[in-house]
C-alpha positions as CSV (number, residue, x, y, z in Angstrom):
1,X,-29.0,6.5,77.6
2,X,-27.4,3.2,77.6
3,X,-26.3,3.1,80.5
4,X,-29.9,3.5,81.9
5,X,-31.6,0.5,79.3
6,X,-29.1,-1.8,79.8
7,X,-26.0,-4.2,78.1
8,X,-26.1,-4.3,74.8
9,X,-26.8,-7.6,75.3
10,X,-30.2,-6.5,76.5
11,X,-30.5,-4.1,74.2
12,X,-30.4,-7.1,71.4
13,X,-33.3,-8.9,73.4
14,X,-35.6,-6.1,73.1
15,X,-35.2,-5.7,69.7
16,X,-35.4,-8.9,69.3
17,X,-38.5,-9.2,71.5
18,X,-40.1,-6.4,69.6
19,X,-39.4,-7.6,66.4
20,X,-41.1,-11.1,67.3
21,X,-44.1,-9.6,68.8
22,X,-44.8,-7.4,65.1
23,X,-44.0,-10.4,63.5
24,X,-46.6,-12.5,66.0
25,X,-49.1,-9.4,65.1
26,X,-48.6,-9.6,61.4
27,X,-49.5,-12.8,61.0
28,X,-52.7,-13.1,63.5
29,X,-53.9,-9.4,61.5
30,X,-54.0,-11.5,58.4
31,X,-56.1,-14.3,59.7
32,X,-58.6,-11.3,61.0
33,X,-61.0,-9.7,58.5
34,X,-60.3,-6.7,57.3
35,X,-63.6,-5.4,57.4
36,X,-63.9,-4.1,60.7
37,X,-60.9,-1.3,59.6
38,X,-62.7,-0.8,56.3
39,X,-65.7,-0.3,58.4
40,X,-64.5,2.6,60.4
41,X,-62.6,4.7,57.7
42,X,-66.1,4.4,55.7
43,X,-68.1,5.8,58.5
44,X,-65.4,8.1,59.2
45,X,-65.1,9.6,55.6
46,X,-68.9,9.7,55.6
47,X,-69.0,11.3,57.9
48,X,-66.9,14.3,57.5
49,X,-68.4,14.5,53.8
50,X,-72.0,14.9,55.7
51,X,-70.5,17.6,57.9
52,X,-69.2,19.3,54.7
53,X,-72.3,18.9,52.4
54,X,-74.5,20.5,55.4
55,X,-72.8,23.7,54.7
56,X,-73.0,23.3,50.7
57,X,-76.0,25.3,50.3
58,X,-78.5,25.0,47.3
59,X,-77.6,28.4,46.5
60,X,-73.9,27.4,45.7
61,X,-74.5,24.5,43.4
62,X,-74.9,27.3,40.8
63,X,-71.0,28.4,41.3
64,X,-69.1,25.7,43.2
65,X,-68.8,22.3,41.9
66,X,-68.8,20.0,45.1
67,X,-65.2,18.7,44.4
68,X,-63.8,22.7,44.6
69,X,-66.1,23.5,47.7
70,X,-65.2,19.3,49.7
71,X,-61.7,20.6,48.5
72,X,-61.6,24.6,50.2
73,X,-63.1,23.0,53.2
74,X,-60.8,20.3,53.5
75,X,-58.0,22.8,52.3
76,X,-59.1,25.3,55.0
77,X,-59.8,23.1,57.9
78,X,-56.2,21.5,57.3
79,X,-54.6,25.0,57.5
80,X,-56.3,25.6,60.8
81,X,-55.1,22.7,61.8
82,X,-51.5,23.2,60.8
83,X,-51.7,27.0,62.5
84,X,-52.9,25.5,65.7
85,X,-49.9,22.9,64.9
86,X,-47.4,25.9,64.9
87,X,-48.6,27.4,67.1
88,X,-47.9,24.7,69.6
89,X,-44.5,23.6,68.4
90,X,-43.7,27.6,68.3
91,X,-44.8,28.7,71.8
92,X,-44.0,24.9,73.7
93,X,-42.2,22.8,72.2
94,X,-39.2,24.8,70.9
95,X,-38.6,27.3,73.3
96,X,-35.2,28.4,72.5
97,X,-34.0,30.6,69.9
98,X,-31.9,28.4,67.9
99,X,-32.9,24.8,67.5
100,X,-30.2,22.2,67.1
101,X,-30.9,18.8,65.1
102,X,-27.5,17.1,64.5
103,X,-25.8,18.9,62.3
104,X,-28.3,21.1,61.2
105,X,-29.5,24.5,63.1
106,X,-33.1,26.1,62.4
107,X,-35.0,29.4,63.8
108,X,-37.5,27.8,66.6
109,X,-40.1,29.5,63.9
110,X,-38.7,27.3,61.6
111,X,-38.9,24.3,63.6
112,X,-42.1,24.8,64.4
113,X,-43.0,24.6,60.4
114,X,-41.6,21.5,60.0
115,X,-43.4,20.8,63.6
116,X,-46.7,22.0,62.2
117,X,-45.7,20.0,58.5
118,X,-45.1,16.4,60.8
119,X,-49.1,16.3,61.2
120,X,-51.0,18.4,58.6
121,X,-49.3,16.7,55.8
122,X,-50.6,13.5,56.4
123,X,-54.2,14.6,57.4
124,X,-54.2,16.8,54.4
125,X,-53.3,13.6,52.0
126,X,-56.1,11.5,53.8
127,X,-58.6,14.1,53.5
128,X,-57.7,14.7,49.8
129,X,-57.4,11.1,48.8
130,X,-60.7,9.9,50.9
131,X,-63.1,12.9,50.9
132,X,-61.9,15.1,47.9
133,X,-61.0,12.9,45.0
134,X,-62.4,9.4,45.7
135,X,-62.1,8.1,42.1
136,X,-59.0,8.5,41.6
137,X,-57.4,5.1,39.6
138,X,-54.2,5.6,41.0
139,X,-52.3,3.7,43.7
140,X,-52.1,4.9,47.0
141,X,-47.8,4.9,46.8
142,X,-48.3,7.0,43.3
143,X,-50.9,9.7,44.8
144,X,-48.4,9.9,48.1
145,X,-45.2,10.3,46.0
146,X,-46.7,13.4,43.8
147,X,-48.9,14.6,46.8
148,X,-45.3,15.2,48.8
149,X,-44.0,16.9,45.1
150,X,-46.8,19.1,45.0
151,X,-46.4,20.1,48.9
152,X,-42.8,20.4,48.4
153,X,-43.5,23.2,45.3
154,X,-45.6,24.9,47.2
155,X,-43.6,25.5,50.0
156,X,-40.4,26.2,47.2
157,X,-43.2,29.0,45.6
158,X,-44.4,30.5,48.4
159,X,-41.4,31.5,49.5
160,X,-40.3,32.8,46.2
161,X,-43.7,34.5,45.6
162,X,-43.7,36.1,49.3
163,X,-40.1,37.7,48.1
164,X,-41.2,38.4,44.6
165,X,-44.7,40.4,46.3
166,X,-42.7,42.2,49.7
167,X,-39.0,42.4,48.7
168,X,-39.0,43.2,45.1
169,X,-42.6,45.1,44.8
170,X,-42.6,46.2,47.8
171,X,-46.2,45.1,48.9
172,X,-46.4,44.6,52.8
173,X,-46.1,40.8,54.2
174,X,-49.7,40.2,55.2
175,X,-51.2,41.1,51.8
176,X,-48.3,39.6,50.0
177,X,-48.8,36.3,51.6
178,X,-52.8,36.5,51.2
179,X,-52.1,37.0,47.7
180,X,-49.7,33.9,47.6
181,X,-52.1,31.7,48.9
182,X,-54.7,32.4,46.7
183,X,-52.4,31.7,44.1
184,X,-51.4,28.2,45.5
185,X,-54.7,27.1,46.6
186,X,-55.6,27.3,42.7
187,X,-52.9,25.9,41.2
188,X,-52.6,23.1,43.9
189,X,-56.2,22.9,43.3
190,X,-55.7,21.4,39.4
191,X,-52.1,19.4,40.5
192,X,-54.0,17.3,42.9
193,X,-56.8,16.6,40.3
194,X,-55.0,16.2,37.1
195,X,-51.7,14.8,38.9
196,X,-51.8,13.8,42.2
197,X,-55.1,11.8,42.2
198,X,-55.5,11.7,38.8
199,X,-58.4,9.6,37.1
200,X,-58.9,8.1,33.7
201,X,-61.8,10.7,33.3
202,X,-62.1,13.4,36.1
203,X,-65.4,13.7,36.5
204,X,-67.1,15.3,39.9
205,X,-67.9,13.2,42.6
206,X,-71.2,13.9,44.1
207,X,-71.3,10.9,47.0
């Protein structure tokens, strides 16, 4: 790979070069107004709030808080996303059976989890931070930190509860993991409120 950029000479020059021009950047983005960027994530989250209220008939306001039914949508859109996700990384982009990383070897179906993690993690955080709980008085650092702690237990439990359900009672997989996931989505439910995106009083949000 060297041998095709370059001496390392060169190499130094375009590191150099790149660090200069993000440096060059930096400093012109802070004499820009930010408002442009705030513009555009406002409209955005707007917008997919207005596409989730549409479906938040009257007849559910009786039942579902809007927080729980902003959060199954953005829950359940997210774990399409992250399917479609592993799907691709499972069927494309790691093809063989064994998957080397350094040091480390993985199942391509494993790979393809962390694959389908890479992207629905982060979308998952902005839609929970943005749409879901907007008045949270946390710092963005703080609700990323225990967001990751949350996603990390729920991958550590599901795994254990899949075992616990279809090795040690003997349920079969599919129902085993259906179960599991209703289990998560509820407990996750109340971490993200009353941990990850805490407030000094949780109240509902109805914007």
């Amino acid at each position: 790979m060297f041998a095709k950029i370059g001496s390392f000479g060169r190499i130094k020059q375009l590191i150099f070069a790149a660090f200069f021009c993000q440096r060059h950047f930096d400093i012109k983005q802070k004499s820009i107004p930010l408002r442009t960027n705030f513009s555009m994530l406002g409209r955005s989250k707007n917008l997919i709030i207005q596409v989730i209220d549409f479906f938040y008939f009257p007849f559910l306001h009786k039942y579902i808080p809007v927080q729980t039914f902003r959060y199954a949508a953005c829950g359940g859109g997210n774990a399409l996303f992250n399917l479609v996700m592993f799907y691709i990384g499972n069927n494309f982009v790691f093809t063989d059976e064994l998957i080397h990383f350094g040091p480390f070897t993985m199942t391509h179906y494993i790979a393809a989890f962390v694959f389908a993690l890479l992207f629905s993690f982060p979308l998952g955080f902005i839609l929970n931070k943005y749409v879901v709980f907007q008045q949270s008085h946390l710092k963005g650092r703080i609700q990323l930190f225990r967001y990751a702690m949350i996603t990390l237990f729920s991958i550590v439990a599901n795994y254990g509860l899949l075992h616990f359900f279809a090795g040690y009672l003997g349920l079969w997989a599919t129902p085993s993991q259906a179960l599991t996931t209703v289990i998560l989505s509820i407990t996750s439910y109340f971490a993200q409120m009353y941990f990850s995106f805490r407030t000094k009083k949780t109240n509902i949000s109805t914007n």
